[in-house]
C-alpha positions as CSV (number, residue, x, y, z in Angstrom):
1,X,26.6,17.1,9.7
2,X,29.5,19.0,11.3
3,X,29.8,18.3,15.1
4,X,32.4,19.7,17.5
5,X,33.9,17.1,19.9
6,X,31.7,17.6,23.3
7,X,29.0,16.3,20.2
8,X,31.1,13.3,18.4
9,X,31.7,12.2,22.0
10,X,27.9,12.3,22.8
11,X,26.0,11.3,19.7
12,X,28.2,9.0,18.2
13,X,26.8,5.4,18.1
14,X,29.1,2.6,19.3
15,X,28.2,-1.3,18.3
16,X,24.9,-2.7,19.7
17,X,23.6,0.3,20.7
18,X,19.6,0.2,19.4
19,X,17.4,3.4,18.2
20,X,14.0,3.7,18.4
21,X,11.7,6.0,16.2
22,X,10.9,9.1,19.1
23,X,8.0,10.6,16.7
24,X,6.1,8.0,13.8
25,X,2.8,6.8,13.5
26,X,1.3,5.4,16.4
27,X,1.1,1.8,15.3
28,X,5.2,2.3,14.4
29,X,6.1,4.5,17.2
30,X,9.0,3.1,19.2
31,X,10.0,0.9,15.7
32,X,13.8,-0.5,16.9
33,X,17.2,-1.3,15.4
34,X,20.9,-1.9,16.3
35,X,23.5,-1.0,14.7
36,X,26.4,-3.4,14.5
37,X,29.4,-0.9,13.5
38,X,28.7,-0.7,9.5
39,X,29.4,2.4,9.1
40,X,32.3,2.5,11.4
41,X,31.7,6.4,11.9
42,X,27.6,7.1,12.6
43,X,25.5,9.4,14.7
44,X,22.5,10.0,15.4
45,X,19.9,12.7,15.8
46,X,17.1,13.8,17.8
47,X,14.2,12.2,16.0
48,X,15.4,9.3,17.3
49,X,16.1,8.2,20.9
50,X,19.1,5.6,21.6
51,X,19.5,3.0,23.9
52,X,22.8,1.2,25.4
53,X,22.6,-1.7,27.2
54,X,24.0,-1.9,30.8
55,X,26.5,-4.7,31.1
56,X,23.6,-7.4,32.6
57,X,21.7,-7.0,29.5
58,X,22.3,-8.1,25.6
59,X,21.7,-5.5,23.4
60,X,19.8,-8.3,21.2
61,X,17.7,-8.8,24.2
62,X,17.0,-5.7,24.5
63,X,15.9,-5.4,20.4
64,X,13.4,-8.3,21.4
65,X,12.0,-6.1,24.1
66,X,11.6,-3.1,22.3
67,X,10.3,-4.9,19.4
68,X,7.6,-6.7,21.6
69,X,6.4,-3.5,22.9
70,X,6.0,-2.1,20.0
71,X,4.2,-5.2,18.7
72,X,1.9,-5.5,21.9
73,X,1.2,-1.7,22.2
74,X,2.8,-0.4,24.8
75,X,4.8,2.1,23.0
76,X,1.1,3.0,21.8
77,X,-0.4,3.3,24.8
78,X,2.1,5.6,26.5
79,X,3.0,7.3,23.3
80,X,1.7,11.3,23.1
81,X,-0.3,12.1,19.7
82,X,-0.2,15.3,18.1
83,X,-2.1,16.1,14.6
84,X,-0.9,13.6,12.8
85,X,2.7,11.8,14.7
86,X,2.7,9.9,18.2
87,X,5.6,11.1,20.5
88,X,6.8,8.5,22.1
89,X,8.9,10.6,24.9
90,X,12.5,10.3,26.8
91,X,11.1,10.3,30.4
92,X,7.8,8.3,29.7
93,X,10.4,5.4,27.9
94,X,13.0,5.8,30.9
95,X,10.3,4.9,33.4
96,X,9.1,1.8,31.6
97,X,9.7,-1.4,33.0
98,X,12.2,-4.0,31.8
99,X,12.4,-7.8,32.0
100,X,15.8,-9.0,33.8
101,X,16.2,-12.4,33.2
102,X,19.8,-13.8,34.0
103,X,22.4,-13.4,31.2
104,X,22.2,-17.4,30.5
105,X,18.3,-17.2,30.0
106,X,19.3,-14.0,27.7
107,X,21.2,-15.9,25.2
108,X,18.8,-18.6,25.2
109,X,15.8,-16.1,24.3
110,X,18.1,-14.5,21.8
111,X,19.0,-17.5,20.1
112,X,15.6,-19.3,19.7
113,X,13.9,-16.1,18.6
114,X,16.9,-15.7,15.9
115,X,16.0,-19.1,14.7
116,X,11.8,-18.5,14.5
117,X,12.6,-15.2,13.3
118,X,15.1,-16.4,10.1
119,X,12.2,-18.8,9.2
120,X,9.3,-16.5,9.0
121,X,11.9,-14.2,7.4
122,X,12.3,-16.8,4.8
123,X,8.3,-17.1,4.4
124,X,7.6,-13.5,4.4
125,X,10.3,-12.8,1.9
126,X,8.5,-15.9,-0.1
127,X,5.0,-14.0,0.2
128,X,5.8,-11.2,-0.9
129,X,7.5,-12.5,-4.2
130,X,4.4,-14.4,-5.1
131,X,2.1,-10.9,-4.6
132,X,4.8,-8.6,-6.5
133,X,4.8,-11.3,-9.5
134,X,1.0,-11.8,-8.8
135,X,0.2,-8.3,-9.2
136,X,1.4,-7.7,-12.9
137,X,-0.5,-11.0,-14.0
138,X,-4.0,-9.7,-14.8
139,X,-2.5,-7.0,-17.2
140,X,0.1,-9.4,-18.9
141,X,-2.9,-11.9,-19.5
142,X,-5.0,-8.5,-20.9
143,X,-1.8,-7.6,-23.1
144,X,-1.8,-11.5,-24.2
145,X,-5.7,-12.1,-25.3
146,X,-6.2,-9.1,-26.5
147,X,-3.1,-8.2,-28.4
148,X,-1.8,-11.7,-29.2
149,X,1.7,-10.4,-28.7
150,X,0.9,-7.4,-31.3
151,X,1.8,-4.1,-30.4
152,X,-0.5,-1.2,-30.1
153,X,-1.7,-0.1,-33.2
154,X,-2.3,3.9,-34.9
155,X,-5.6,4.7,-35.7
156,X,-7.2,3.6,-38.5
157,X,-4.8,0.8,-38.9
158,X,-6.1,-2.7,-39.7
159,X,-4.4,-6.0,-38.3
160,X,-6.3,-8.6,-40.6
161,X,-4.5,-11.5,-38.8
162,X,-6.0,-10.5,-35.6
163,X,-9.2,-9.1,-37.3
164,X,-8.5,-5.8,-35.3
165,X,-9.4,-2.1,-36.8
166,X,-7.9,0.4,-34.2
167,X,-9.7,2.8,-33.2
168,X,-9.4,6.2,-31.4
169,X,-10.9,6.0,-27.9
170,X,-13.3,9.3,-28.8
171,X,-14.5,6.9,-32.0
172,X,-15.6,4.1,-29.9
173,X,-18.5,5.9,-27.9
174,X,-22.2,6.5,-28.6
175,X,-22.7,9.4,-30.8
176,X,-25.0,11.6,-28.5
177,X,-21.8,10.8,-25.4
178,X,-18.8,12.1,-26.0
179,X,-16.2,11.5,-23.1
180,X,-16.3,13.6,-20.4
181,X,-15.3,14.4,-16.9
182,X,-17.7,15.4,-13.7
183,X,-18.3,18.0,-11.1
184,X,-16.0,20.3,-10.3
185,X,-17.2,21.3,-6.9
186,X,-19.6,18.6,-5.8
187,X,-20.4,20.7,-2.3
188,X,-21.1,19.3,1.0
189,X,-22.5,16.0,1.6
190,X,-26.4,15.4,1.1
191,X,-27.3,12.8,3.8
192,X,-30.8,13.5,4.3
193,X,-32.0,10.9,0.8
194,X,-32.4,13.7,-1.8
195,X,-28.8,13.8,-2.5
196,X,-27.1,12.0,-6.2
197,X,-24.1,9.8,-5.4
198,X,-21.0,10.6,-7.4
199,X,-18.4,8.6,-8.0
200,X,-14.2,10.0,-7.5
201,X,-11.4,8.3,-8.4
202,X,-10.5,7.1,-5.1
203,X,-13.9,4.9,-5.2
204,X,-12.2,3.0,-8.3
205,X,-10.4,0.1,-6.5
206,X,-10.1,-3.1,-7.9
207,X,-12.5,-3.0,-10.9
208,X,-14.9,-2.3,-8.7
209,X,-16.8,0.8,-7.8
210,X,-17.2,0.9,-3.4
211,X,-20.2,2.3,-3.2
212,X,-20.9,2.0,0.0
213,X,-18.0,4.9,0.3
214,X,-19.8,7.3,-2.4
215,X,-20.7,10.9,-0.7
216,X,-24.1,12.4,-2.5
217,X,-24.4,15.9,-4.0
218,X,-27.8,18.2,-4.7
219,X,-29.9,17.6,-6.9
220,X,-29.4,21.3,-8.4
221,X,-25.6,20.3,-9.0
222,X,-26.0,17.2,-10.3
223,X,-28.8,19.0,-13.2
224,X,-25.7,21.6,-14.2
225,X,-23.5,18.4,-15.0
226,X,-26.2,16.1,-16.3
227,X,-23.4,15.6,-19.2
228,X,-21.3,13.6,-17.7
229,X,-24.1,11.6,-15.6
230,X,-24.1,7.5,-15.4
231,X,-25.8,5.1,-17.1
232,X,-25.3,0.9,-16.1
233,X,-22.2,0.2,-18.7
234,X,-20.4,3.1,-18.7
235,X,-16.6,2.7,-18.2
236,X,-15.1,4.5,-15.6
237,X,-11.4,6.1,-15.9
238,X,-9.4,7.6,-12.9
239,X,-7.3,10.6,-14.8
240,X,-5.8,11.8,-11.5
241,X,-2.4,9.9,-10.3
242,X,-4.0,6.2,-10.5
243,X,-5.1,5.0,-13.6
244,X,-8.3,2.9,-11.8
245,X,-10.7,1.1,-14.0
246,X,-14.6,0.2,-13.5
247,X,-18.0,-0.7,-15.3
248,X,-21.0,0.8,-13.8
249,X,-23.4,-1.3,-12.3
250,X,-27.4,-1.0,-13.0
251,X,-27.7,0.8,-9.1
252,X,-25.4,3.5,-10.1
253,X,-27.7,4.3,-13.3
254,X,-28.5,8.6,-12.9
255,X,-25.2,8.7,-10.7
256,X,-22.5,11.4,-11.3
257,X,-18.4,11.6,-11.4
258,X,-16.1,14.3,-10.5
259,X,-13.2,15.9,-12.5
260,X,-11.0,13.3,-11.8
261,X,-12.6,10.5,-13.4
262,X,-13.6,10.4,-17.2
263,X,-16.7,8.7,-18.5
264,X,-16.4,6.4,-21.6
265,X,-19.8,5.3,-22.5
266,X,-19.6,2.5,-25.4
267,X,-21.4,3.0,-29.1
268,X,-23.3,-0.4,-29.7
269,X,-20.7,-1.8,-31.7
270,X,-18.1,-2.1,-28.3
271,X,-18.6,-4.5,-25.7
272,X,-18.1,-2.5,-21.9
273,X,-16.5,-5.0,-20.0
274,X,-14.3,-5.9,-23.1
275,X,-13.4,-2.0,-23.1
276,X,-12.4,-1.9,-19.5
277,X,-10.4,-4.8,-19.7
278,X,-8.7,-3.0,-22.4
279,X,-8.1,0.1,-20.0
280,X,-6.6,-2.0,-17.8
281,X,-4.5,-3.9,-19.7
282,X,-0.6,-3.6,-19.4
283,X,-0.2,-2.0,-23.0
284,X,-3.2,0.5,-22.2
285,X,-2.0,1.7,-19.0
286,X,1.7,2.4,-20.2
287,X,0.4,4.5,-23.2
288,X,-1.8,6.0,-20.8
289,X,1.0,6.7,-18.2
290,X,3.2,8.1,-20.7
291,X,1.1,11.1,-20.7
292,X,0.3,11.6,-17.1
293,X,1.9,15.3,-16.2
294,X,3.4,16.2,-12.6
295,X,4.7,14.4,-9.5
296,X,2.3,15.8,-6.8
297,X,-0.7,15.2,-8.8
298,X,-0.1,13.4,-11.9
299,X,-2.7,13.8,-14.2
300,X,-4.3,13.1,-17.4
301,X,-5.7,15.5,-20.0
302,X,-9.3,14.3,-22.1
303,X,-7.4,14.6,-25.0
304,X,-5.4,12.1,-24.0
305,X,-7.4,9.9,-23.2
306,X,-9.4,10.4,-26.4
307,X,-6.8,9.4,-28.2
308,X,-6.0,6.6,-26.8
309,X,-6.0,3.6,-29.7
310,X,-8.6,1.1,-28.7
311,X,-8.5,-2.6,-30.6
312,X,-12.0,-3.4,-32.2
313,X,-13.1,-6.5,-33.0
314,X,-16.2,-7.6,-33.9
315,X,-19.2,-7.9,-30.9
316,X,-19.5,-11.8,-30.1
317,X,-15.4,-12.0,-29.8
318,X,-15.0,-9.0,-27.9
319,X,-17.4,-10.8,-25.4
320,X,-15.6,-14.1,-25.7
321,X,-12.7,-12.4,-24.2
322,X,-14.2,-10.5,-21.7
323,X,-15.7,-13.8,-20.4
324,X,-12.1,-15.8,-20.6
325,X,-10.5,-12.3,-18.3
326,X,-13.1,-12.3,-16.2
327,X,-11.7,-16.1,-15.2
328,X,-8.4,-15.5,-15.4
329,X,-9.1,-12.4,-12.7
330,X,-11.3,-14.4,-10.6
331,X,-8.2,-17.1,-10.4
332,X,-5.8,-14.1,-10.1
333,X,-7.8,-12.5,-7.2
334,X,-7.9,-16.2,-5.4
335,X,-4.1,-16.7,-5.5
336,X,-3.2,-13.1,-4.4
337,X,-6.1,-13.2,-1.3
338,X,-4.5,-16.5,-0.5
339,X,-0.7,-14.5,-0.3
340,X,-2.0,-11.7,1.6
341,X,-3.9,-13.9,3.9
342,X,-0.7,-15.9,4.6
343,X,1.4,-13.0,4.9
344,X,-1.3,-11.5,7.7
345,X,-1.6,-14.9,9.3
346,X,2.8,-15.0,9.3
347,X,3.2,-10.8,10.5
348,X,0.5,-11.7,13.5
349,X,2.4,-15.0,14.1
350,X,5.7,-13.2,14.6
351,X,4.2,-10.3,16.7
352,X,2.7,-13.1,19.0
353,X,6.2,-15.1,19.2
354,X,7.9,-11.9,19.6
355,X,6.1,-10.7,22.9
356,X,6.1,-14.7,23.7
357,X,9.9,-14.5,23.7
358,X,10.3,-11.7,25.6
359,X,8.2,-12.0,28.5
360,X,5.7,-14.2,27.8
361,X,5.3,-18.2,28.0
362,X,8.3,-19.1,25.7
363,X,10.4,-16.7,28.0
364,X,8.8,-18.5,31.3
365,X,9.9,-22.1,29.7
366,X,13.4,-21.1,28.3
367,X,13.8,-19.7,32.1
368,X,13.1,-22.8,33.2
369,X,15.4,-24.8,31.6
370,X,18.4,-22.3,31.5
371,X,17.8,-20.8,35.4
372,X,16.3,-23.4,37.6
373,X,13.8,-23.2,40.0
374,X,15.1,-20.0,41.8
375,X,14.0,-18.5,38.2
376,X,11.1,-20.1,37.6
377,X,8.4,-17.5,36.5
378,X,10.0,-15.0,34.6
379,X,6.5,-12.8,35.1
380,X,7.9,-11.4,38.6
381,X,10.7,-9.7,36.2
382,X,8.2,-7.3,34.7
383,X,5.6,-5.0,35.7
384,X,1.8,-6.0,35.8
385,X,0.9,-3.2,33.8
386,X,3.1,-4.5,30.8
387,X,1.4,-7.7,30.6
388,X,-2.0,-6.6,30.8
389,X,-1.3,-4.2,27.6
390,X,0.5,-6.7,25.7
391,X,-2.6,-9.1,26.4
392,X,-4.8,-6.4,25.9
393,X,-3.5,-5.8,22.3
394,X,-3.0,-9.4,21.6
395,X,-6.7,-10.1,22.1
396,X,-7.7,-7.1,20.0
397,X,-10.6,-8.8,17.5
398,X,-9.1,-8.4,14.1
399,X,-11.2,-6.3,11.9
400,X,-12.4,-7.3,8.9
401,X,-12.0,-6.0,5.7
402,X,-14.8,-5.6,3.7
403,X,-14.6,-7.8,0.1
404,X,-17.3,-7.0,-2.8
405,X,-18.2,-9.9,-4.9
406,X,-18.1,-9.9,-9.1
407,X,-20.1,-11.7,-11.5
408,X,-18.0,-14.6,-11.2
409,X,-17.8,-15.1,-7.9
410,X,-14.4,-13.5,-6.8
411,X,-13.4,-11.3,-4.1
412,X,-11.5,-7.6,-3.8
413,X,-9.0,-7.7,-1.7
414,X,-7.1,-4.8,0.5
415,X,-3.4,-4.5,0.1
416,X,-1.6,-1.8,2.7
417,X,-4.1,1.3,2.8
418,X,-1.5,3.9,3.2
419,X,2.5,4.0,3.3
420,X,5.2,6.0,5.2
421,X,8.1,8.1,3.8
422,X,10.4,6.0,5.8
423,X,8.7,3.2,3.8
424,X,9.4,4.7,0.7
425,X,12.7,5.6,1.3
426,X,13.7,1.8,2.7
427,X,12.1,0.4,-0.7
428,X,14.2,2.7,-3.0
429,X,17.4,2.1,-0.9
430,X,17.1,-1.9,-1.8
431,X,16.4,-1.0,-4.9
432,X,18.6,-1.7,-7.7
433,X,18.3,1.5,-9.6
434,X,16.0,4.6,-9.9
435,X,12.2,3.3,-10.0
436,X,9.3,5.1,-11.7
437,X,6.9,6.2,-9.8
438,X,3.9,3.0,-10.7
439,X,7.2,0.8,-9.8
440,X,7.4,2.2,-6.7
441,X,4.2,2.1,-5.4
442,X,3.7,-2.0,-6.7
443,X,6.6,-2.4,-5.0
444,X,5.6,-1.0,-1.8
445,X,2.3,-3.5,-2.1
446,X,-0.4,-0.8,-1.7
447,X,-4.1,-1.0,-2.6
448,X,-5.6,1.7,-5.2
449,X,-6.8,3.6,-2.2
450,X,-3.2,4.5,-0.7
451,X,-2.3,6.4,-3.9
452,X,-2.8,9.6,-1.9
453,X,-0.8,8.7,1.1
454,X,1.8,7.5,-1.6
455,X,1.8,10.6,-3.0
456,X,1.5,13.1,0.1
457,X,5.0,10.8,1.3
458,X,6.7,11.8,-2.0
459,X,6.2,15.5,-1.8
460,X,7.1,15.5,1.9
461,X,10.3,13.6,1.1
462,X,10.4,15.8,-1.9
463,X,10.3,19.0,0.7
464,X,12.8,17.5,2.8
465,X,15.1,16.8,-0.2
466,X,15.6,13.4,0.8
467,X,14.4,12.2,-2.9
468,X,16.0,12.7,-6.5
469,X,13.5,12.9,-9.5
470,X,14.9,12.5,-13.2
471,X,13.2,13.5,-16.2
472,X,15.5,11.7,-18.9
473,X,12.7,12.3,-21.6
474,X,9.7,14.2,-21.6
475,X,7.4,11.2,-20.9
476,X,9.1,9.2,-18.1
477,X,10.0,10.2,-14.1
478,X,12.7,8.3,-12.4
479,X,13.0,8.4,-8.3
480,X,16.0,7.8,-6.4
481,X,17.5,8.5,-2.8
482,X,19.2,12.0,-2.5
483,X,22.6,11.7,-2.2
């Protein structure tokens, strides 16, 4: 940006001075860094509100104050919402309170949290390698008993060493079924018990269908698309941006879809949960993906996915392997609820030592030792009203996420339910190289379910021209940072 002196003098940042988010989400609002001269030359603008310590206070200090807040809620609770972005406000931040411990006790706080904070650093950073290598595993393992390292096969052909026949996916369903999308306009909710669940693509999660989430349409609807209506065994196909699988369970028999999901009802001859394994294998979804059109709402056409080369074996093997992924799932689902769990418990451990550090009892000990008995308590350095929010927020009951059991016993699990374009934007900046866009949002650790709120951040940041997209062949779609 071009600014005039009376502006470089004004808005240029000098080393240690922090910036906190003035408009984000409320959870985020107030989110804080320093800057620490890198680049030598760097302003800032107005989304963002800056703050430089006075000579009695370390700027890293200060970060652990900020950060607390944030953590604890205050920034929440004095933040104004609008539609959809929490303000956090110059005057209501000038008129906070601030802990003043002396400069001694400062460094001490400073350098213990540094310490805590490089370890669960280390442990996050561990976490979240076993959950991005976790994630892939259930597709390699599809790719690997199902394909025994062959590649995908052209209709028709016959792999004798594998005793495969590929198959078209339109040739694998009953006769009387071809496959088919839903409603096009299911209408306004039925609640009042007359109404026929129907199932979207956003109620694929996990190779499960959440049917405690499914919205009901009329009866009269649900007669004009009896086509594409459900019976227990049907494999169902998200076609719109994420490539979700799921089997239909027996309560869902006389249930509906919507346009974005396909139904693939099995002849006799294919086994389902064989079928949706396949779906969701790592071969299956590339080929699939390859054809997916747009970047706002990628999207698949029926003739796709009626072409889509299915492997057919004979009945009894087909459920031999279904049975040995439906193991190898369960285990996969254990390990990755055991990393997310972990990575919860460490993300509320460092909010807790954060606010612990600042004000709370680690501050009141450190004191202690550093200040003497003059500076005993360092609760008379900060305002009543802070404490009782950041205890307030601290004792918060932590909700529970709802988990929906298999056959075999194992558990769904949530990853992140939504993401941020600042989130997107930090991921592709670390990134190595351009990422496509299934990369991207693996990467970022979301759950099926955040695939809109991925892509609503990718048009905004598309708007904003913050993002590059390359084509480099008419299949594929590569996402960088604008330059």
């Amino acid at each position: 940006m071009s600014f005039d002196s009376a502006a470089r003098e004004k808005y240029r940042l000098v080393d240690g001075d922090i910036l906190l988010c003035e408009g984000q989400s409320r959870e985020l609002v107030g989110r804080a860094a320093m800057y620490r001269s890198e680049p030598d030359e760097l302003y800032f603008q107005n989304t963002l509100i800056r703050f430089r310590a006075h000579r009695e206070i370390l700027p890293e200090f200060a970060l652990l104050v900020f950060r607390a807040y944030q953590h604890t809620g205050v920034f929440a609770e004095i933040a104004k919402a609008t539609t959809n972005i929490a303000h956090l406000g110059l005057r209501r931040f000038q008129e906070l309170p601030f802990p003043l411990p002396p400069r001694i006790t400062q460094e001490a706080i400073v350098d213990y949290a540094r310490d805590i904070q490089s370890s669960i650093d280390d442990a996050l950073t561990a976490m979240s390698n076993i959950i991005d290598r976790a994630i892939g595993l259930p597709g390699k393992a599809r790719d690997l008993l199902i394909l025994e390292g062959a590649e995908i096969g052209e209709p028709d052909e016959v792999d004798p060493k594998a005793q495969v026949t590929w198959r078209q996916a339109a040739d694998v369903v009953a006769e009387d079924s071809p496959i088919v999308y839903g409603i096009l306009q299911p209408g306004p909710d039925i609640d009042d018990g007359s109404g026929i669940p129907y199932v979207r693509g956003q109620d694929l999660q996990d190779g499960f269908i959440l049917q405690d989430q499914l919205r009901k349409t009329s009866q009269s609807i649900a007669q004009r698309y009896e086509r594409s209506s459900l019976l227990p065994g049907d494999v169902l196909l998200g076609i719109i941006r994420s490539l979700r699988v799921a089997v239909v369970p027996q309560e869902l028999g006389g249930a509906n879809i919507t346009q974005g999901t396909a139904r693939i009802r099995p002849s006799t001859h294919v086994d389902s949960e064989y079928l949706a394994h396949w779906l969701s294998s790592s071969a299956a979804q590339g080929w699939l993906r390859s054809r997916l059109r747009g970047i706002d709402m990628p999207g698949l056409n029926l003739r796709d996915v009626r072409q889509l080369p299915v492997p057919v074996r004979d009945l009894s093997t087909q459920r031999q392997i279904a049975e040995a992924l439906n193991e190898v799932t369960a285990a996969h689902q254990s390990v990755l609820r055991d990393a997310q769990s972990a990575t919860g418990r460490l993300q509320r451990l460092e909010r807790e030592f954060t606010a612990s550090c600042a004000f709370g009892e680690m501050a009141r000990w450190i004191t202690r030792r550093t200040a003497g008995d003059e500076s005993e308590s360092l609760s008379s350095l900060i305002l009543t009203q802070v404490k009782e929010t950041a205890a307030k927020q601290r004792n918060k009951p932590a909700s529970r996420s709802r988990r929906q059991s298999s056959k075999n016993g194992s558990k769904r699990i949530s990853l992140k339910s939504s993401t941020t374009p600042e989130e997107i934007l930090a991921v592709l900046q670390e990134a190595s190289g351009p990422l496509d866009p299934e990369h991207l949002f693996r990467q970022l650790s979301l759950a099926d379910s955040a695939v809109d709120s991925f892509y609503s951040a990718l048009r905004e940041l598309k708007q904003l021209r913050r993002l590059e997209v390359a084509r480099p062949n008419d299949t594929d779609v590569k996402i960088s940072v604008a330059e």
